[in-house]
PyMOL commands that place a pseudoatom at each C-alpha (Angstrom):
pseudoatom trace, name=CA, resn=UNK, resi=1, chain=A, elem=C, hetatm=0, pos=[0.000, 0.000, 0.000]
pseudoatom trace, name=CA, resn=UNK, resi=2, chain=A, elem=C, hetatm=0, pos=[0.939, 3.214, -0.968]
pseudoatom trace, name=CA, resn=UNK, resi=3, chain=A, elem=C, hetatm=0, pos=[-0.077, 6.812, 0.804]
pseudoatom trace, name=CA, resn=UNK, resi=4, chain=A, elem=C, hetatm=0, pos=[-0.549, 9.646, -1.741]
pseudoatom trace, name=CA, resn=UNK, resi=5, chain=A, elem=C, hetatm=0, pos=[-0.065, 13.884, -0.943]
pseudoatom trace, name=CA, resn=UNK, resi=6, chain=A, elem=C, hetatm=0, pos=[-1.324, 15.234, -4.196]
pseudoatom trace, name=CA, resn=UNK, resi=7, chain=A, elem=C, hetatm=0, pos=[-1.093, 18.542, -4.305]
pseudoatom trace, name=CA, resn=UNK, resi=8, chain=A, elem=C, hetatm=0, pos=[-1.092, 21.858, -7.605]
pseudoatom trace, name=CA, resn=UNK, resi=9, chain=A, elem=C, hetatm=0, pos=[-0.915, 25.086, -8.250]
pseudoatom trace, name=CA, resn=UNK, resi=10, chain=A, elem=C, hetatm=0, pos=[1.877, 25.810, -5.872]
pseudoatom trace, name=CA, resn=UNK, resi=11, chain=A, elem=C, hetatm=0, pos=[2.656, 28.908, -7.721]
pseudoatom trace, name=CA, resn=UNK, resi=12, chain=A, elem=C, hetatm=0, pos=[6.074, 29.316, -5.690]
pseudoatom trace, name=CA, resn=UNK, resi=13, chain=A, elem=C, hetatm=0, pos=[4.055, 29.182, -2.248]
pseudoatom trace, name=CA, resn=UNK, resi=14, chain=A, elem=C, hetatm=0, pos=[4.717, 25.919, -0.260]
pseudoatom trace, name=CA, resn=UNK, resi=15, chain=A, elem=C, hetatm=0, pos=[2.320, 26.208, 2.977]
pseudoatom trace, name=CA, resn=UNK, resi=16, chain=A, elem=C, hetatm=0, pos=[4.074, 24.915, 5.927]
pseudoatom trace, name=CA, resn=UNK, resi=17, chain=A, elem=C, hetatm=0, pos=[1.013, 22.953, 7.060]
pseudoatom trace, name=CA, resn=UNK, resi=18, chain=A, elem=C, hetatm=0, pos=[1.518, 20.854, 4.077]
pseudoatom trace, name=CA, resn=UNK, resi=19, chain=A, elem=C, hetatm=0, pos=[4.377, 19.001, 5.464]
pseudoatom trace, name=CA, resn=UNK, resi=20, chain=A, elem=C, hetatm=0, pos=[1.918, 18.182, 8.761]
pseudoatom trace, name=CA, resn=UNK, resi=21, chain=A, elem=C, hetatm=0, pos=[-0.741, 16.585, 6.562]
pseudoatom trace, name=CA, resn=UNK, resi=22, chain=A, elem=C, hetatm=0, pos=[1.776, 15.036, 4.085]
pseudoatom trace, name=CA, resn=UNK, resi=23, chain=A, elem=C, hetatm=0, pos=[4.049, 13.836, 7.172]
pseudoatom trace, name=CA, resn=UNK, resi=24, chain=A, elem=C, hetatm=0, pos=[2.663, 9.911, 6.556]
pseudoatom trace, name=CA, resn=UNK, resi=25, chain=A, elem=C, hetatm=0, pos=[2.362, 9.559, 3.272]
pseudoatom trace, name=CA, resn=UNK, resi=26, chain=A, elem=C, hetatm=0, pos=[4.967, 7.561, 1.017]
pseudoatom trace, name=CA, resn=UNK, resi=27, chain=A, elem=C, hetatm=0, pos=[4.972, 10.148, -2.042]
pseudoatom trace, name=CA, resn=UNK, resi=28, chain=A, elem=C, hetatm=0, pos=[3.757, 13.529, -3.169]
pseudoatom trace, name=CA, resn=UNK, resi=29, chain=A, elem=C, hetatm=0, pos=[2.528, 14.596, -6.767]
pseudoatom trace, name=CA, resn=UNK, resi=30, chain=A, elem=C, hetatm=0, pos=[2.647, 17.241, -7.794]
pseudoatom trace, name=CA, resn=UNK, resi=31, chain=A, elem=C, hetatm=0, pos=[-0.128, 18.341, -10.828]
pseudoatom trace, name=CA, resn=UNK, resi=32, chain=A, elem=C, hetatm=0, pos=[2.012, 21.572, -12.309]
pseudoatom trace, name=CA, resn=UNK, resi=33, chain=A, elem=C, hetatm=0, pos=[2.458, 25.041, -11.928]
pseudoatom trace, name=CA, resn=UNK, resi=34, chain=A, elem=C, hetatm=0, pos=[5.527, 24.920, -9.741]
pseudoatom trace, name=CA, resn=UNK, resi=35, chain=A, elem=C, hetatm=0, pos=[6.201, 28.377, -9.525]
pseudoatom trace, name=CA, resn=UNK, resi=36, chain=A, elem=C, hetatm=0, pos=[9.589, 27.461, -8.326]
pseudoatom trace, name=CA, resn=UNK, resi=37, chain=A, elem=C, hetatm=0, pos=[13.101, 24.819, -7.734]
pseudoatom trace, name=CA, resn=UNK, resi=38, chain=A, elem=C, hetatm=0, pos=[13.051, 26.007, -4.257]
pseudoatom trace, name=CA, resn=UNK, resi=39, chain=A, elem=C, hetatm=0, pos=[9.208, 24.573, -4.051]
pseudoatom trace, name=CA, resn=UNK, resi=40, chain=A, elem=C, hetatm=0, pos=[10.891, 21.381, -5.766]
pseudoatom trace, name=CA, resn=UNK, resi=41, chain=A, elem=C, hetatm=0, pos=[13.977, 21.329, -3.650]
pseudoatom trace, name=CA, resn=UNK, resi=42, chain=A, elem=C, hetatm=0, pos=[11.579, 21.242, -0.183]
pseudoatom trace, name=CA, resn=UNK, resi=43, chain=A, elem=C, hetatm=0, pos=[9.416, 18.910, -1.072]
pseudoatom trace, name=CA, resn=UNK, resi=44, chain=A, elem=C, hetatm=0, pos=[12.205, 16.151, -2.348]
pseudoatom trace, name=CA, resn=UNK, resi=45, chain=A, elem=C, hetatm=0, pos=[13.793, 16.888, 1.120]
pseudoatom trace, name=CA, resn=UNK, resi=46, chain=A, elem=C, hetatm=0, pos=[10.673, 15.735, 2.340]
pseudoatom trace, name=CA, resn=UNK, resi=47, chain=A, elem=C, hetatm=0, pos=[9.634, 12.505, 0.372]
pseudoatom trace, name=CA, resn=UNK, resi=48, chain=A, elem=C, hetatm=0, pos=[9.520, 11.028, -3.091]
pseudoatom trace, name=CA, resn=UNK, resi=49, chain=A, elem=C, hetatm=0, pos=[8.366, 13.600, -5.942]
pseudoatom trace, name=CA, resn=UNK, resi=50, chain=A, elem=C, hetatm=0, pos=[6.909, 13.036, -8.829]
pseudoatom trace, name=CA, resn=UNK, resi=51, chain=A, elem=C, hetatm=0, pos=[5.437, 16.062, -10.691]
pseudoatom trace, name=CA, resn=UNK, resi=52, chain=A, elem=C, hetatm=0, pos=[4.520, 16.954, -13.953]
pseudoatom trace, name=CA, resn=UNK, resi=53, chain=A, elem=C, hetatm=0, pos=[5.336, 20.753, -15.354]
pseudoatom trace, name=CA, resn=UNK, resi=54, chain=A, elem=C, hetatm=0, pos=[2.435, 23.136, -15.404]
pseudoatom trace, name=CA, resn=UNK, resi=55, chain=A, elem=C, hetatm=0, pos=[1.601, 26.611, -17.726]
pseudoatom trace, name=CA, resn=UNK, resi=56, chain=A, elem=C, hetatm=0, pos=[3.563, 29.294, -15.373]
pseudoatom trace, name=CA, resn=UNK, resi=57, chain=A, elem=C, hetatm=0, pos=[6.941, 27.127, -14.914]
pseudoatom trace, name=CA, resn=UNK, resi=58, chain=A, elem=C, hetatm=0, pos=[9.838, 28.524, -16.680]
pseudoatom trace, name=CA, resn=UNK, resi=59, chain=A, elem=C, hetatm=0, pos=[12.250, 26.410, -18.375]
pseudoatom trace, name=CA, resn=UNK, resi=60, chain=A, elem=C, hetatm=0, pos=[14.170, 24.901, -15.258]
pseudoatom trace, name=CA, resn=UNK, resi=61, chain=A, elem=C, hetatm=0, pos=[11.166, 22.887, -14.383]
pseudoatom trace, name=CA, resn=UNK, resi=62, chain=A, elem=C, hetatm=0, pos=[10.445, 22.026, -17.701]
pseudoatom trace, name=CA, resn=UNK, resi=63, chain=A, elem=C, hetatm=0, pos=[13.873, 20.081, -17.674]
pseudoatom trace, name=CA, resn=UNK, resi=64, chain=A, elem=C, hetatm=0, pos=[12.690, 18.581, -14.624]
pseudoatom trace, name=CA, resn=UNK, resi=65, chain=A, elem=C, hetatm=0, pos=[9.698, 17.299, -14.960]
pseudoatom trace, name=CA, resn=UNK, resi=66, chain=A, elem=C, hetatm=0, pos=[7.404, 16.087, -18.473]
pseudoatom trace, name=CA, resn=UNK, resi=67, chain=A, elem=C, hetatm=0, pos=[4.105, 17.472, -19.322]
pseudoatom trace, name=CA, resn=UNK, resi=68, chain=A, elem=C, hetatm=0, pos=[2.898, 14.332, -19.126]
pseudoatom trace, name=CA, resn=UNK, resi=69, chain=A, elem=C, hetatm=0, pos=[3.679, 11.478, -16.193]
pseudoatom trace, name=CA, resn=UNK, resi=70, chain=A, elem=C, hetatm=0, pos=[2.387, 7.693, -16.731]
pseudoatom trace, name=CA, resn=UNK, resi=71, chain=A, elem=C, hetatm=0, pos=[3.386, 5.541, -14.677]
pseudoatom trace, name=CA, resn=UNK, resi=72, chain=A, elem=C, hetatm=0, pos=[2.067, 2.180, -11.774]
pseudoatom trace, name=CA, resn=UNK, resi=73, chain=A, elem=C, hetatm=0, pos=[1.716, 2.664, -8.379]
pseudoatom trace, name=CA, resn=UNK, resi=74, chain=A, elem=C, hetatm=0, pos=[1.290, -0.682, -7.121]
pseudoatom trace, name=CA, resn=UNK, resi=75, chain=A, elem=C, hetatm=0, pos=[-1.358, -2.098, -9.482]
pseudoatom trace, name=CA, resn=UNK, resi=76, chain=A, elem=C, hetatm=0, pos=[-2.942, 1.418, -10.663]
pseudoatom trace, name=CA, resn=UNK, resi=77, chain=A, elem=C, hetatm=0, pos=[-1.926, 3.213, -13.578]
pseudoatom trace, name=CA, resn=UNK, resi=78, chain=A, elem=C, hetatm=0, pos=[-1.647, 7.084, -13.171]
pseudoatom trace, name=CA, resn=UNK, resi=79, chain=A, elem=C, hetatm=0, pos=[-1.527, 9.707, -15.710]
pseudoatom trace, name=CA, resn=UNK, resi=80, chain=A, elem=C, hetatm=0, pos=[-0.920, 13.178, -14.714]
pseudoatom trace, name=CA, resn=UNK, resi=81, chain=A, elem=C, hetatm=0, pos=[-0.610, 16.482, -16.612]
pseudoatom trace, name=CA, resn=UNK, resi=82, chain=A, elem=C, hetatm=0, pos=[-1.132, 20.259, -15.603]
pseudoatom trace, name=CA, resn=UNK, resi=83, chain=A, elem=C, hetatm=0, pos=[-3.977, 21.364, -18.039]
pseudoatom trace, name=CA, resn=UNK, resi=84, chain=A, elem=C, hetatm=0, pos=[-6.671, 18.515, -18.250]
pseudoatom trace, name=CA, resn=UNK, resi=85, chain=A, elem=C, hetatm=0, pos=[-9.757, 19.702, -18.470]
pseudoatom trace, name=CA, resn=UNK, resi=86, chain=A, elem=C, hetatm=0, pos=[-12.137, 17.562, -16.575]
pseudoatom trace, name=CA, resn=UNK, resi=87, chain=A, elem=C, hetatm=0, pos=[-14.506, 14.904, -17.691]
pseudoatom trace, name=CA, resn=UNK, resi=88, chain=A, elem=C, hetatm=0, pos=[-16.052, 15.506, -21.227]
pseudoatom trace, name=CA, resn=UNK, resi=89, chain=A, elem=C, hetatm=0, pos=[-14.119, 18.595, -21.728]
pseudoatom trace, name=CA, resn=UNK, resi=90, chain=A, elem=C, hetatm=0, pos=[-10.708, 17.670, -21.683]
pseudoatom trace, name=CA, resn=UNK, resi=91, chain=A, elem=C, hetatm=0, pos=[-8.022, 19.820, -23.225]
pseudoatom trace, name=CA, resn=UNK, resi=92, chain=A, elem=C, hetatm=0, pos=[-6.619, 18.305, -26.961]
pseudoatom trace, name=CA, resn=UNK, resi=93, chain=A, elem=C, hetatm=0, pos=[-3.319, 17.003, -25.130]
pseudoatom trace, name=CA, resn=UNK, resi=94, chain=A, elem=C, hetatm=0, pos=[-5.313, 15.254, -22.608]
pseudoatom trace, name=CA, resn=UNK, resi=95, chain=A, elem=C, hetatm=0, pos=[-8.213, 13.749, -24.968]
pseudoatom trace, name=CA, resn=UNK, resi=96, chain=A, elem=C, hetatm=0, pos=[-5.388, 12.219, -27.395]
pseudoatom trace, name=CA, resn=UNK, resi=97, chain=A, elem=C, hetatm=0, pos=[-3.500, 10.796, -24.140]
pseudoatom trace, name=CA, resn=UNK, resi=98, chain=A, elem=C, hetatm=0, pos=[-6.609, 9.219, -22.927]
pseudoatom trace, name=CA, resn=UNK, resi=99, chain=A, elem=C, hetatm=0, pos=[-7.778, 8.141, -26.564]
pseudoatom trace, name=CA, resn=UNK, resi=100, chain=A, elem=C, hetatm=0, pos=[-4.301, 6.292, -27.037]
pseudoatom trace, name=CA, resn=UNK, resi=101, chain=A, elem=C, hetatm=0, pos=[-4.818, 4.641, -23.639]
pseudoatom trace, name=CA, resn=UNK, resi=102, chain=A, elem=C, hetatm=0, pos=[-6.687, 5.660, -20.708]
pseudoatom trace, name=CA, resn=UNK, resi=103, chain=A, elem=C, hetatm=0, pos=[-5.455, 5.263, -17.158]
pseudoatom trace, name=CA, resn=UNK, resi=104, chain=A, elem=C, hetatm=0, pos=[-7.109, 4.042, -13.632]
pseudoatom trace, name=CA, resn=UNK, resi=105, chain=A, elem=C, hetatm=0, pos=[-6.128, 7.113, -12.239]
pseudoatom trace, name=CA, resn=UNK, resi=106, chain=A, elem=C, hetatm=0, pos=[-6.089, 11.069, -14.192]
pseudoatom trace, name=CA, resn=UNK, resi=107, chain=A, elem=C, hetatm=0, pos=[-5.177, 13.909, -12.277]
pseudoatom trace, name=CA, resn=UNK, resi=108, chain=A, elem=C, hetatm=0, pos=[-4.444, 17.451, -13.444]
pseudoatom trace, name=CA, resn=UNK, resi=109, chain=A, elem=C, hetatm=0, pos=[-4.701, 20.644, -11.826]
pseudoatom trace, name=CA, resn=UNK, resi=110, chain=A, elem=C, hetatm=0, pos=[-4.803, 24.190, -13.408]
pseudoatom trace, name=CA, resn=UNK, resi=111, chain=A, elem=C, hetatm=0, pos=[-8.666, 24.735, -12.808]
pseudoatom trace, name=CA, resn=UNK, resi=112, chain=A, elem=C, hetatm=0, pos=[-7.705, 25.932, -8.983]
pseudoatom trace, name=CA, resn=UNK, resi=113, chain=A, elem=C, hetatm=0, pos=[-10.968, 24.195, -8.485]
pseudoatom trace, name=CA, resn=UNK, resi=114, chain=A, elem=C, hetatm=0, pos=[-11.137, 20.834, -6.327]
pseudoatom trace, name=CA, resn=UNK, resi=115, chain=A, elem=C, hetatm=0, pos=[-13.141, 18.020, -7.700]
pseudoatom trace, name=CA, resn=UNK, resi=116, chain=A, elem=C, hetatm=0, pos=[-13.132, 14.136, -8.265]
pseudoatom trace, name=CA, resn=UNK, resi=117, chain=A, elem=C, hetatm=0, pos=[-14.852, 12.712, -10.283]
pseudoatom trace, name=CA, resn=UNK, resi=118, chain=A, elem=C, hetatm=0, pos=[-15.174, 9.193, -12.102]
pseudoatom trace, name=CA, resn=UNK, resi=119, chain=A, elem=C, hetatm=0, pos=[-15.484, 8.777, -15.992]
pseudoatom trace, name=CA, resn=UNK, resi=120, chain=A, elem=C, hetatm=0, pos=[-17.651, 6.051, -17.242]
pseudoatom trace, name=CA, resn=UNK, resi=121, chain=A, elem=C, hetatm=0, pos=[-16.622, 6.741, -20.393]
pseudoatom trace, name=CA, resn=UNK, resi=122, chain=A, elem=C, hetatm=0, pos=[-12.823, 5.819, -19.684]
pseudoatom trace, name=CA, resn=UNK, resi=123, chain=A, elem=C, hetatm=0, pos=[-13.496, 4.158, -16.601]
pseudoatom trace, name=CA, resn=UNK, resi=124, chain=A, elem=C, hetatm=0, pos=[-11.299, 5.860, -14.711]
pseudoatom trace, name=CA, resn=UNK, resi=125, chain=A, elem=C, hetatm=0, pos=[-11.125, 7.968, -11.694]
pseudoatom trace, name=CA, resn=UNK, resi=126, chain=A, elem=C, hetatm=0, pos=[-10.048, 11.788, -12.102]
pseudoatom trace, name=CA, resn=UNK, resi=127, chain=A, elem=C, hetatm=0, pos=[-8.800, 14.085, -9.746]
pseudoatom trace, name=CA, resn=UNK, resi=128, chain=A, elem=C, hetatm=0, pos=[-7.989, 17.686, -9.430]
pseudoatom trace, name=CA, resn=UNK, resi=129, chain=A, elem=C, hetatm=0, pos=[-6.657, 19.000, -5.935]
pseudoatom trace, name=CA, resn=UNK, resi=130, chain=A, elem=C, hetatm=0, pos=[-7.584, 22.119, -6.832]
pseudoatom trace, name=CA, resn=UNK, resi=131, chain=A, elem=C, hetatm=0, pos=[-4.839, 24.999, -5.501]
pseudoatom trace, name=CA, resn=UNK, resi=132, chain=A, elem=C, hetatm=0, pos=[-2.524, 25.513, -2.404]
pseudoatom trace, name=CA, resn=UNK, resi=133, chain=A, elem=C, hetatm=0, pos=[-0.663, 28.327, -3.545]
pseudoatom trace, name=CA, resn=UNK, resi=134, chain=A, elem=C, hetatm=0, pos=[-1.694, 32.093, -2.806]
pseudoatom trace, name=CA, resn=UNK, resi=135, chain=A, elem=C, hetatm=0, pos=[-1.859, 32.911, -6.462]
pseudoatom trace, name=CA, resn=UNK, resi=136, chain=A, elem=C, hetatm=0, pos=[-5.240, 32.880, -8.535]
pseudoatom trace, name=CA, resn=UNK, resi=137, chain=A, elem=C, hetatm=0, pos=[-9.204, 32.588, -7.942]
pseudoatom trace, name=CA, resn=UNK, resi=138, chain=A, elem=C, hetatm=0, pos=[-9.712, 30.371, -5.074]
pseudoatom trace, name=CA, resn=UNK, resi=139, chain=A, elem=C, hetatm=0, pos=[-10.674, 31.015, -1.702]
pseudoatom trace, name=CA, resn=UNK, resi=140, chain=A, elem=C, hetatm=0, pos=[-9.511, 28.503, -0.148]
pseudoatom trace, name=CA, resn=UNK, resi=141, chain=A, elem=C, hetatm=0, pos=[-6.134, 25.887, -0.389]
pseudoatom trace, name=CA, resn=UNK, resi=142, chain=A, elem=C, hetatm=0, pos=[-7.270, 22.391, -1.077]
pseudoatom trace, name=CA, resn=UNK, resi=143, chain=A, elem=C, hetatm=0, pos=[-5.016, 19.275, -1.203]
pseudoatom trace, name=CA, resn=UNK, resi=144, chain=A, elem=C, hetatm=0, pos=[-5.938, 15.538, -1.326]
pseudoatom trace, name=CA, resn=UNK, resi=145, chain=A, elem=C, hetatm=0, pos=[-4.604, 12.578, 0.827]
pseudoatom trace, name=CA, resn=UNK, resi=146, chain=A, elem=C, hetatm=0, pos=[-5.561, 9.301, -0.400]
pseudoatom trace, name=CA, resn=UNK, resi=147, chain=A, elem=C, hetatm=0, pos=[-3.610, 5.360, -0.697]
pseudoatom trace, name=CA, resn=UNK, resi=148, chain=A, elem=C, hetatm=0, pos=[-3.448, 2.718, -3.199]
pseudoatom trace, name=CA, resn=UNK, resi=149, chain=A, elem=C, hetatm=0, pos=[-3.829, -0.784, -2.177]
pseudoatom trace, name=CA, resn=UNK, resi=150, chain=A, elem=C, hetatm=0, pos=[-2.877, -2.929, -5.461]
pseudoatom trace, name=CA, resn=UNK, resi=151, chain=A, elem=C, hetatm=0, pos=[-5.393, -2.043, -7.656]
pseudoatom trace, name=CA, resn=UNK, resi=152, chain=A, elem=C, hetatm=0, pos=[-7.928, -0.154, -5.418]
pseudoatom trace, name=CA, resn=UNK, resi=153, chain=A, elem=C, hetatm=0, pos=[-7.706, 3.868, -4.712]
pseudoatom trace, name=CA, resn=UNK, resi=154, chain=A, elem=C, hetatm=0, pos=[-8.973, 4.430, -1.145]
pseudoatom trace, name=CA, resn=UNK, resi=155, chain=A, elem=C, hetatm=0, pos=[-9.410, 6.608, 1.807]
pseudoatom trace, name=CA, resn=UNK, resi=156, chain=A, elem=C, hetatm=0, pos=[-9.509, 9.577, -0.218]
pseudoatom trace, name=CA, resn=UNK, resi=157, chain=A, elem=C, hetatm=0, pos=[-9.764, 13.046, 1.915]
pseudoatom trace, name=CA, resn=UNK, resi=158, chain=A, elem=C, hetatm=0, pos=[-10.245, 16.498, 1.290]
pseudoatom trace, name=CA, resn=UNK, resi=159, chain=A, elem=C, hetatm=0, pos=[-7.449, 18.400, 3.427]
pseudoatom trace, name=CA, resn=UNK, resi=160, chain=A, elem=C, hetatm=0, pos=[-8.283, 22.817, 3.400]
pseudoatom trace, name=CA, resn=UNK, resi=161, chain=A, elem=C, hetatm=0, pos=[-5.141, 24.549, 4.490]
pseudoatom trace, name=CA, resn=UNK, resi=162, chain=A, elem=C, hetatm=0, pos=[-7.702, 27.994, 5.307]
pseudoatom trace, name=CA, resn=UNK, resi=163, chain=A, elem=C, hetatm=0, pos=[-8.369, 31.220, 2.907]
pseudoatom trace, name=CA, resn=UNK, resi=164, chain=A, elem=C, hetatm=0, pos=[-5.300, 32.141, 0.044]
pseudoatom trace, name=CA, resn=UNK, resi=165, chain=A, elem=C, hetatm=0, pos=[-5.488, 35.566, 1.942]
for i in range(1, 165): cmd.bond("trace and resi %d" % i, "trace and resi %d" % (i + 1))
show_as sticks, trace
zoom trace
């Protein structure tokens, strides 16, 4: 079993109460827009990254990480990106990704919105974390916490880290 802190939209602003609520999990993902190496260098002090480059990262980043990130956790397949879309409105990128081969598991961010969702027409679960930088729309930072056992994705939760301010 594997314990997920999925996190986006960092925008160079890492929230110190992340590293309470990611303190037991095994790895965080990151779904894009960075905003920085320092955000990068604190959170691979902290655990396993893997993250995915999103619209605002400069080119550093973009040397980093791909656009696109497939890859297993335990018996789950997870594709993640930056810009998405969300279920019957996905970007081009996205739809062509998922057309080729759709995984268990999409996430993206971008939207600063938090929602999950599944897609019968892919069978597959999406997520967005929505934002937990100070940067953009939202009112609120959102994260997710959630673990994979083999094939299942379970004990999802909803973490709010309190108003962007």
């Amino acid at each position: 079993m594997k314990k997920i802190g999925l996190l986006s939209d960092t925008h160079g602003d890492l929230d110190p109460k992340i590293f309470k609520h990611f303190k037991d999990v095994d790895e965080i993902w990151h779904a894009g827009d960075i905003g920085t190496i320092e955000v990068i260098d604190e959170l691979r002090k902290f655990k396993p990254l893997r993250a995915v480059y999103g619209n605002i990262d400069d080119h550093k980043i973009r040397l980093e990480f791909p656009e696109f990130n497939r890859f297993w956790c335990e018996d789950v397949e997870v594709l993640i990106t930056h810009i998405g879309g969300k279920p019957s409105k996905y970007s081009k990128p996205a739809f062509e990704a998922l057309e080729h081969k759709a995984p268990k598991l999409f996430i993206c961010g971008h939207s600063h919105i938090l929602l999950v969702q599944f897609d019968s027409r892919y069978k597959m679960l999406w997520m967005n974390p929505g934002a937990c930088g100070v940067k953009g729309f939202h009112k609120v930072k959102t994260l997710l916490r959630f673990s994979i056992d083999k094939d299942k994705i379970e004990n999802l939760e909803v973490i709010e880290l309190g108003k962007r301010a």
